[in-house]
N, C-alpha and C positions, 0 to 999 in steps of 0.2 A: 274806306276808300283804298284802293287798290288791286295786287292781285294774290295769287295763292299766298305770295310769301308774307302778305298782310293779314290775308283772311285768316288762314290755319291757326295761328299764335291766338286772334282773335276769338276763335270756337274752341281753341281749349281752354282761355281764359272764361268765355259761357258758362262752359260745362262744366266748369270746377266751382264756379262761383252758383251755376244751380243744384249740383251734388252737396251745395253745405246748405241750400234749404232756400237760397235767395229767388225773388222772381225773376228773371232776365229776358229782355228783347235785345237782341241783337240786330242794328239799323244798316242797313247798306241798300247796296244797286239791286235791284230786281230780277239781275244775272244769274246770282247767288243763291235766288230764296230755297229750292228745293234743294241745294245743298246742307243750309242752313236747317233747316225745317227736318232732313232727316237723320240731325243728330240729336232733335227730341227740342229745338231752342223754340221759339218763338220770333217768327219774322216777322221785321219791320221795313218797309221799303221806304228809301229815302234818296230823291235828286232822279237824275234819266238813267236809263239803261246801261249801262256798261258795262261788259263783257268783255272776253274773247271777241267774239263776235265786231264787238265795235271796235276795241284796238285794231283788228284787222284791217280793218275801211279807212284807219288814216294810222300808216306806219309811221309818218313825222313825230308822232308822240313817243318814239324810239330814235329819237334824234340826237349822235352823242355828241354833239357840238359843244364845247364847253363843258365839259366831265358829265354831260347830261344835263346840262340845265338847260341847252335847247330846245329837247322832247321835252322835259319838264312845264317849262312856260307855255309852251304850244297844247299841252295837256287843259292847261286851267283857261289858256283864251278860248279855246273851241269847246271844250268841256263846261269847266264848273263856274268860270264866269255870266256866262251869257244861262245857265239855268241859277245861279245860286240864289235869288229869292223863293223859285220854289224848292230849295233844297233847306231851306231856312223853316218854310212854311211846315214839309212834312217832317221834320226834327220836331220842333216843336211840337207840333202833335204828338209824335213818338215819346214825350218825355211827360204827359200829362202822368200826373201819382206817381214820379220817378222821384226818390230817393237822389240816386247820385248817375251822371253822365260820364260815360268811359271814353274817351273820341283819339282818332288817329290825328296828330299833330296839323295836318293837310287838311283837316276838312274845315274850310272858314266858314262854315253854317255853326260851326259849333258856340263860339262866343256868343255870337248874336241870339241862338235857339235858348242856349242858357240865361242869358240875359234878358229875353221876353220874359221866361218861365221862372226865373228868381229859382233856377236849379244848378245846384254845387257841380261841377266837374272839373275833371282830371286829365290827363293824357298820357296813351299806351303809343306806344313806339317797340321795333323790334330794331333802328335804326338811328343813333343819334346825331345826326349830319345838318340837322336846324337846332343845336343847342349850339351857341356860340362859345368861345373859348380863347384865350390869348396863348393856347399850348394846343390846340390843329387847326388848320386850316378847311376853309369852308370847301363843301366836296367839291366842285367844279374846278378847283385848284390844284396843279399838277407840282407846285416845284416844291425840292425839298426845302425844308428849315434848317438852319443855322439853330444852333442849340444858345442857350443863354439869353440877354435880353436882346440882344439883334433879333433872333427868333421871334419873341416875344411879342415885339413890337413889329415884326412882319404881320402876323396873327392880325394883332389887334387893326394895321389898315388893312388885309385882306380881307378883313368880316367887314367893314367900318366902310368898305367898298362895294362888297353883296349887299351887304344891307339896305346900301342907296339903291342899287341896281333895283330890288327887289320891292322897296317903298315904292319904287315908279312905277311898276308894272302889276303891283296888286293893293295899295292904297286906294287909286280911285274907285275902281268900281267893287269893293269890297264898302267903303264908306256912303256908295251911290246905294248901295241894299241898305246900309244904317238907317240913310235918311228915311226911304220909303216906311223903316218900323217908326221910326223919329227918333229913332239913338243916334248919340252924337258921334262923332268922329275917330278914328280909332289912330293909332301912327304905329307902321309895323306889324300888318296886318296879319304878317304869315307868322310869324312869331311872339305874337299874342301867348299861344300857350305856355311861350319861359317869361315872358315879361309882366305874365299873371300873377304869379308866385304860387299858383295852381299845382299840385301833386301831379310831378311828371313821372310815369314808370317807365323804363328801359329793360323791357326784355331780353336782353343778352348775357351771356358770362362776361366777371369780371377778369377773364382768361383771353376773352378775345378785346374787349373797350376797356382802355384803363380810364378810370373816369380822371377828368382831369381837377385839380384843386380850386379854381376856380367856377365849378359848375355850381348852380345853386342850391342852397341846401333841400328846394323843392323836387330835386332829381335825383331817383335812387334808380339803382342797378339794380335788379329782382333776382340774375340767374338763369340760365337758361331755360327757354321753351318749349319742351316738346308735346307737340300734337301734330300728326301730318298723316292719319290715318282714315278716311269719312268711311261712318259702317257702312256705304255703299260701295266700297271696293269690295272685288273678289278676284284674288288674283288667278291667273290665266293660268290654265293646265300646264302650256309648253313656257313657262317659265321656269318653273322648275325643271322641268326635263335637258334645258337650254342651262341652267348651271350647273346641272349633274354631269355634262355631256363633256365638258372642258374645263380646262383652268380658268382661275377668274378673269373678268374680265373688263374693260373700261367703260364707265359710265360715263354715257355721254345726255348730255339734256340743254334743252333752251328754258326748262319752268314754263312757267303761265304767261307770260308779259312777252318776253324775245322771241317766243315759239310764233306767234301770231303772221311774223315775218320772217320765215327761220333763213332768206335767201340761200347762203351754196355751203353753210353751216355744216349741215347733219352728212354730204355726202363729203366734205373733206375733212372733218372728222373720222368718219366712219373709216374712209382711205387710209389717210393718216395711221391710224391704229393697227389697218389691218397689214399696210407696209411695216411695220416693227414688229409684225408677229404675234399680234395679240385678238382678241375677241373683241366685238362691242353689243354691249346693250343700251341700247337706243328709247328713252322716254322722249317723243317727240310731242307731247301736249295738244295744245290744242290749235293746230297749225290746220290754215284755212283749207291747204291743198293737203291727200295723202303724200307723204315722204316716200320717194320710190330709191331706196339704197341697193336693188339688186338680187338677186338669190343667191343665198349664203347660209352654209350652216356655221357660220362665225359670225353672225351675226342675229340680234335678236330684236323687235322695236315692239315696241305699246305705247299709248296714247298716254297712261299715267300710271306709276308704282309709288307709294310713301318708298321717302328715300329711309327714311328708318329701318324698312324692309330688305331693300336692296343691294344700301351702299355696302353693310356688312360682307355682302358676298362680293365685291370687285374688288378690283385690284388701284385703280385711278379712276379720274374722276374731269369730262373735260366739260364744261358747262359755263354759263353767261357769268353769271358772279351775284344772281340774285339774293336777296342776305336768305328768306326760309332756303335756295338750296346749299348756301353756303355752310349756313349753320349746323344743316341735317349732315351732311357728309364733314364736316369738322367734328361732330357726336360720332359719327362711324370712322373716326383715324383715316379717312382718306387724303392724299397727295394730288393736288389739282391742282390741270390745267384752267386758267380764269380769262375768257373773253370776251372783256364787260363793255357793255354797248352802250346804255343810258343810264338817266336815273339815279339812283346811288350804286349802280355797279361800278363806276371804276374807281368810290373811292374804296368800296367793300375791296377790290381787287388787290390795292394798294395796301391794306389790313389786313389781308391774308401773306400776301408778298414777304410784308416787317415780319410777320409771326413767325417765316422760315415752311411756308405748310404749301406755300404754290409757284406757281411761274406764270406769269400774265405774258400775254399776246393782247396787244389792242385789236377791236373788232376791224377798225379797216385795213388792217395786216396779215386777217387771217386768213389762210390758202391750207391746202394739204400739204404742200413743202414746210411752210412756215408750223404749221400744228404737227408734222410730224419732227421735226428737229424740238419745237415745247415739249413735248410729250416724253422725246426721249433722253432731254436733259433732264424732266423730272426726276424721272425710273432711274437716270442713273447712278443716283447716290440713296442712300437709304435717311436722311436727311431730312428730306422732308415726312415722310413717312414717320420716323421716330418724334418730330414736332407735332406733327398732327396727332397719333397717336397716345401723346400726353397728356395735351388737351383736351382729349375725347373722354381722355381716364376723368379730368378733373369736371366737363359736363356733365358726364353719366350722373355725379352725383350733385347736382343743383339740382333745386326744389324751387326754379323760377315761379312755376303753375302756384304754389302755393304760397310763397312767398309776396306773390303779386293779391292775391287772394286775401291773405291775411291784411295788407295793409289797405285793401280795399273796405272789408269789415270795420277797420279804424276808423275810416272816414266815414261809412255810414252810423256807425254808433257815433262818432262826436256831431254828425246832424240830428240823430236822432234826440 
């Protein structure tokens, strides 16, 4: 469940776990599959459609009302609610002769499919923002902590008050699909996967999430993920010819999810950038209208590049705050602009911020005035750039892919 910045981490964890020999189905939306499929995995379709395509038809699922938990809940009433028994149904199926289940924290088919099917699973995350903690606050939560036990005890009602929020609005009809299996009743529905005691993995560096001390001993940090390349790309002739031609330049992107609605984004971006003198390269995704920025040879757009590819060659970095594009361009030392709209952007926003690596613009503040004055406080110290830069040293060498890999092989050998 999700989008690139979910899926990608997901297909190189496949493909690492079917290069040591294992058999793997990879389960998701039906958007996906020939993505999927031509990196050699084996697709499994599971729940309705969802895409690009369908984020586009209701942008309220990018709703940042409440740090994102607006679009959020509005995702699962219109979404996975109103289909989740048959999202239950084709899991299950998906898991016949399965060993072990891998599941993204969000998907509530998952308890229930394992629980018909008497099948172990785990959960992969590249985002740890539903582990609770009495040292951060739950993502939709904007205010700073007081340090000490004041803090502490902030924490514990700020979760202790999501949590009710959150019992109310996905308790019932998550337990309404229980009864139809005849399982009984669950409390806490969305956070089932830490209250399991279920092996959670965390995809990220311990450079960017410091884990906190009371997480459970069931959640490990693996290290970073890199995969964001599908053998279906081939990059464009005048790409390169387009970084030869100039100094680097600003990467600008909305990813998979904020791109669907890019509203006056990419043209005051683009502005922006080009008022301070700089170049932009433009990944505008998978945005339902062409992006029309103009004729310009300082300027470059395509529909998608691996930022692995990319980031290396620019200079900044102005983009939504999704974690796959956060993470990608933190692996390539970039200084970013972050203008996070829903979802876990704005607390990803706010974790970039602490690290010293970005400058946030909230999305309904952002203009070409406004992103050109972010942009050029960035650039104007070297500050962020040596922060990020540091970090990228200390990604380059994590072995998340394998690490995550190896301690998956634990669990299937002690099933076995």
């Amino acid at each position: 469940m999700g989008s690139w910045g979910d899926l990608f981490p997901t297909i190189g964890l496949a493909k690492t776990m079917a290069a040591r020999g294992h058999g793997v189905r990879l389960a998701t939306t039906s958007a996906y599959a020939s993505l999927v499929e031509d990196e050699g995995l084996r697709f499994v379709p599971v729940g309705p459609r969802f895409g690009p395509e369908e984020f586009a038809a209701d942008p309220a699922i990018l709703d940042g009302r409440q740090g994102g938990y607006a679009g959020f809940l509005h995702l699962f009433r219109t979404i996975v609610f109103p289909n989740l028994t048959s999202w239950v149904e084709d899991l299950r199926g998906a898991l016949e002769n399965a060993d072990l289940l891998v599941s993204h924290p969000t998907v509530l088919a998952t308890p229930i499919a394992a629980e018909l099917t008497g099948t172990r699973w785990a959960t992969f995350s590249v985002f740890p923002g539903l582990i609770p903690s009495e040292h951060t606050l739950p993502s939709p939560t904007r205010a700073r902590l007081p340090g000490g036990p004041v803090g502490r005890a902030m924490c514990r009602g700020a979760w202790g008050t999501a949590r009710w929020n959150i019992r109310r609005s996905f308790d019932p009809p998550v337990n309404a699909v229980r009864a139809r299996f005849e399982l009984p009743p669950t409390r806490d529905a969305l956070f089932v996967p830490i209250t399991s005691g279920n092996p959670y993995f965390v995809g990220t560096s311990p450079r960017v999430v410091h884990a906190p001390p009371d997480w459970p001993p069931s959640v490990q940090l693996t290290g970073f993920f890199a995969w964001d390349t599908p053998r279906s790309y081939r990059p464009p002739d005048g790409a390169g010819e387009f970084f030869r031609a100039g100094p680097a330049p600003i990467l600008i992107t909305l990813g998979g999810s904020s791109a669907v609605d890019p509203q006056q984004f990419y043209p005051d971006a683009v502005t922006a950038t080009r008022r301070l003198g700089h170049r932009a390269l433009v990944l505008t995704g998978p945005t339902p209208e062409p992006i029309r920025l103009g004729p310009s040879t300082d300027t470059y757009a395509l529909p998608f590049a691996p930022i692995s590819q990319v980031a290396p060659r620019c200079l900044a970095a102005i983009h939504h705050g999704g974690i796959g594009t956060t993470t990608g361009l933190l692996a390539a030392g970039l200084p970013q602009l972050i203008v996070p709209r829903g979802f876990d952007q704005p607390q990803t926003a706010r974790r970039m911020s602490r690290l010293g690596v970005a400058t946030v613009i909230p999305w309904p503040r952002a203009s070409a005035p406004t992103l050109e004055r972010g942009l050029a406080q960035l650039l104007s110290t070297h500050d962020h750039r040596d922060n990020a830069s540091s970090i990228a040293t200390s990604l380059r060498q994590e072995r998340g892919l394998d690490i995550a890999a190896d301690a998956i092989e634990q669990l299937i050998g002690s099933i076995v």
